[in-house]
N, C-alpha and C positions, 0 to 999 in steps of 0.2 A: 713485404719488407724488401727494401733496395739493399743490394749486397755488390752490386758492380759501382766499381767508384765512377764518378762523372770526368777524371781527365783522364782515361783512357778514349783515343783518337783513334780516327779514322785511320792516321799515320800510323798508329801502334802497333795497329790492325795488319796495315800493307805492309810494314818490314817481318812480320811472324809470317807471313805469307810467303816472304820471298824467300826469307831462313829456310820453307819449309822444300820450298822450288829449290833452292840450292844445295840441300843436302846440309845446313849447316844443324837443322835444327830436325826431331824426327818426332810423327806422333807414337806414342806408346802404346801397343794395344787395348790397353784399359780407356784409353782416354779418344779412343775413336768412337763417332757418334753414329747412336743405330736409328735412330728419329729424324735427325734433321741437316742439312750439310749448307754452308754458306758455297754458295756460288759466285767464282768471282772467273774473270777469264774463258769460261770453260772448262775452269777445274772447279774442286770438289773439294771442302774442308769440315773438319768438325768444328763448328763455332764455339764449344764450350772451351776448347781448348785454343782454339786462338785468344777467345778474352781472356785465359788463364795466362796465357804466356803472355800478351801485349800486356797486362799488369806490371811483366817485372821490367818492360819497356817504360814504361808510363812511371811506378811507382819502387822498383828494386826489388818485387819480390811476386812469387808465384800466389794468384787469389784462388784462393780454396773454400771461403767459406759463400757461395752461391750457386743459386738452381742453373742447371740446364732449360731446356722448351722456351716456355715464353719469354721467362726473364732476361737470358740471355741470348734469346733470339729478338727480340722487339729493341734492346741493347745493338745488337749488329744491325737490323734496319735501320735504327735513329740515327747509324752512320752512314748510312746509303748504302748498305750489302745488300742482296738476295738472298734468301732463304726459303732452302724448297725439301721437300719431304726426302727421307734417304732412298725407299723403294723407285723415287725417278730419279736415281741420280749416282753416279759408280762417286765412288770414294780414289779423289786423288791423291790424298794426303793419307 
């Protein structure tokens, strides 16, 4: 079952990224990922929560009903991200 909408972008993506680089935006401890981190720069993000947030970019509101792992890791590839296991990888965000 598809739960990520299809016009969340790549661009969605890089402005929740840079909210998160600027301090404007923050992740919540609950919403940090223990499996898997988007890699982008050199830094380190939990991708379930970037698609959560790039949602209310894309669509005005926070997506809450879809899986984390695959779904929304093959989701962040099909935009051209990286994603790599959380054990190789510190947590920037």
């Amino acid at each position: 079952m598809k739960n990520i909408p299809d016009n969340i972008t790549r661009q969605h993506i890089l402005r929740i990224i840079e909210d998160l680089n600027h301090g404007i935006v923050v992740v919540p401890p609950r919403q940090r990922s223990v499996k898997y981190c988007l890699e982008f720069n050199k830094m380190y993000y939990p991708p379930k929560y970037l698609v959560r947030m790039a949602n209310v970019r894309a669509n005005g509101q926070e997506l809450w009903n879809f899986y984390g792992g695959p779904e929304t890791n093959d989701f962040c590839r099909s935009r051209g991200f990286t994603i790599v296991e959380h054990g190789r990888a510190p947590h920037s965000a």
